[in-house]
C-alpha positions as CSV (number, residue, x, y, z in Angstrom):
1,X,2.9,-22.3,9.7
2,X,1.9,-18.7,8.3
3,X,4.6,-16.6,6.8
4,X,4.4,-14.0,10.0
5,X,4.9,-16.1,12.5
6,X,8.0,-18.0,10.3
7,X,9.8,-14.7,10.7
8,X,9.0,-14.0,14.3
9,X,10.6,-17.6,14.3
10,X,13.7,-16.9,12.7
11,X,13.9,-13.6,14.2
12,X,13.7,-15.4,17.7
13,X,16.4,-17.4,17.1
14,X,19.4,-16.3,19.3
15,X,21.8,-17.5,16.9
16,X,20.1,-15.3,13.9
17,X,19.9,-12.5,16.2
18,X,23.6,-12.5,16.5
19,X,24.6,-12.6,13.1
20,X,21.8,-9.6,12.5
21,X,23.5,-7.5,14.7
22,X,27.3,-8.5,14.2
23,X,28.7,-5.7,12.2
24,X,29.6,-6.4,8.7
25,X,33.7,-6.8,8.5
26,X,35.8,-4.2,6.3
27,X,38.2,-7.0,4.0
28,X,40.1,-3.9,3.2
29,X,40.6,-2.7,6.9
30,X,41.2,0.9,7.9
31,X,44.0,3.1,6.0
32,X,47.0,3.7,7.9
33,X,45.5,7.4,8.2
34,X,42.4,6.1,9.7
35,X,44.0,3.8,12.0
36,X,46.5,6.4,13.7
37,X,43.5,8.9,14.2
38,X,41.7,6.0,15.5
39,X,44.7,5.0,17.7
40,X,44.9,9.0,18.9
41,X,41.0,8.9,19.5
42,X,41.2,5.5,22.1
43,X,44.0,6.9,23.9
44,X,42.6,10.5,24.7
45,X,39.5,8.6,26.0
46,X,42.0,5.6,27.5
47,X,44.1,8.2,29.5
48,X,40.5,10.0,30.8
49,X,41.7,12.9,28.6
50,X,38.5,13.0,26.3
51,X,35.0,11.4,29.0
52,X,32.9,9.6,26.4
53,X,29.7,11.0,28.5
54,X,31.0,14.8,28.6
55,X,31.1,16.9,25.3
56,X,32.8,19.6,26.5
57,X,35.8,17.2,27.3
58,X,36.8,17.6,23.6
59,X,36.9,21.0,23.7
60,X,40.1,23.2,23.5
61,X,39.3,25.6,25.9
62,X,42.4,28.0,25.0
63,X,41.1,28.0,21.6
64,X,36.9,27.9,22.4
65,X,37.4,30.9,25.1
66,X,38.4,33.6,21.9
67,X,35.7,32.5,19.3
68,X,32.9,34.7,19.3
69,X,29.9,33.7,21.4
70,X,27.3,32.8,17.8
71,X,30.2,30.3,17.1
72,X,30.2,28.2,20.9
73,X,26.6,27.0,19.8
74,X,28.1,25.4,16.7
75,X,31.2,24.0,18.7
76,X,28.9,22.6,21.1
77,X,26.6,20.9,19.2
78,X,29.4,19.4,17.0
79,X,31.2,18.3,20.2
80,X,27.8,16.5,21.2
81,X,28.2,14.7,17.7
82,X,31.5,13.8,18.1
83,X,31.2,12.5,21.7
84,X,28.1,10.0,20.4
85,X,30.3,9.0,17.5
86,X,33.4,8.2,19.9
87,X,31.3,6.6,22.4
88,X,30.1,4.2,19.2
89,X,34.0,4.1,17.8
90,X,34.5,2.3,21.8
91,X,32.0,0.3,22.0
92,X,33.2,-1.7,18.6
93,X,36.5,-1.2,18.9
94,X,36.2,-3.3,22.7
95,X,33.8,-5.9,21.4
96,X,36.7,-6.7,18.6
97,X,34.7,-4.8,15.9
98,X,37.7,-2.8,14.6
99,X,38.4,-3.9,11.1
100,X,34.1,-3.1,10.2
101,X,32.3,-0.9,7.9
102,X,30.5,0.5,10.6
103,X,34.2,1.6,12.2
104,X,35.5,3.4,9.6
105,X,32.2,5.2,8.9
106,X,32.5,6.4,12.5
107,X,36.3,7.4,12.2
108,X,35.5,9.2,9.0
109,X,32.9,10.9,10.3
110,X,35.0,12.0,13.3
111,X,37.6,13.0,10.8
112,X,35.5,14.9,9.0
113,X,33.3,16.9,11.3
114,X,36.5,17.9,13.3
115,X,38.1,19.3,10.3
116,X,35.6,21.0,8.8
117,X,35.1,23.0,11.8
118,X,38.5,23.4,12.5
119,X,39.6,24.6,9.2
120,X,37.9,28.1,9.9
121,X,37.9,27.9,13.7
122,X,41.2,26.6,14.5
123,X,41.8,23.8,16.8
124,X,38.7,23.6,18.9
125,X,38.9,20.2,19.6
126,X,41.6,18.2,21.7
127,X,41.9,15.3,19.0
């Protein structure tokens, strides 16, 4: 058997497939930090407060409606981003993928994209 078709073997193996695509797990777990933003993240989208299909559910409206106009493209294309990342931070949190490398790049990223827009803008988001 050629090389080639040994890896289109081994990659045709449903049991090889799954371990591939099985997130790596975190032994250190999330910081308590990252865990009660997390916590704050699945509720808003548990309680229908943030919809994990519409940006423009994370946005503070109160706060949004008094930036200047240049700035809405910014907040809008960040709340695109965040919405992808949250939808992600979902999906692996329900398939039991919490404790993961993958999640806590995810949260972070959250974390950090909502702050650094907030820290000039105020509290554009609802998280």
């Amino acid at each position: 058997m050629s090389e080639e078709s040994q890896q289109k073997t081994v990659f045709k193996d449903p049991a090889t497939q799954e371990l591939l695509n099985k997130p790596v797990a975190d032994p250190s777990g999330v910081s308590s930090d990252e865990e009660s933003f997390l916590n704050l993240v699945l509720s808003l989208v548990n309680e229908g407060k943030i919809d994990i299909h519409a940006p423009s559910s994370l946005i503070n409206n109160e706060v949004y409606d008094k930036l200047d106009p240049m700035v809405h493209g910014k907040v809008d294309l960040e709340a695109v981003n965040l919405v992808n990342s949250i939808r992600q931070i979902k999906d692996l949190y329900d398939n039991g993928f919490a404790n993961t490398f993958q999640m806590k790049s995810l949260v972070s990223t959250v974390f950090n994209i909502k702050n650094r827009l907030e820290l000039y803008k105020g509290d554009v988001f609802i998280i």
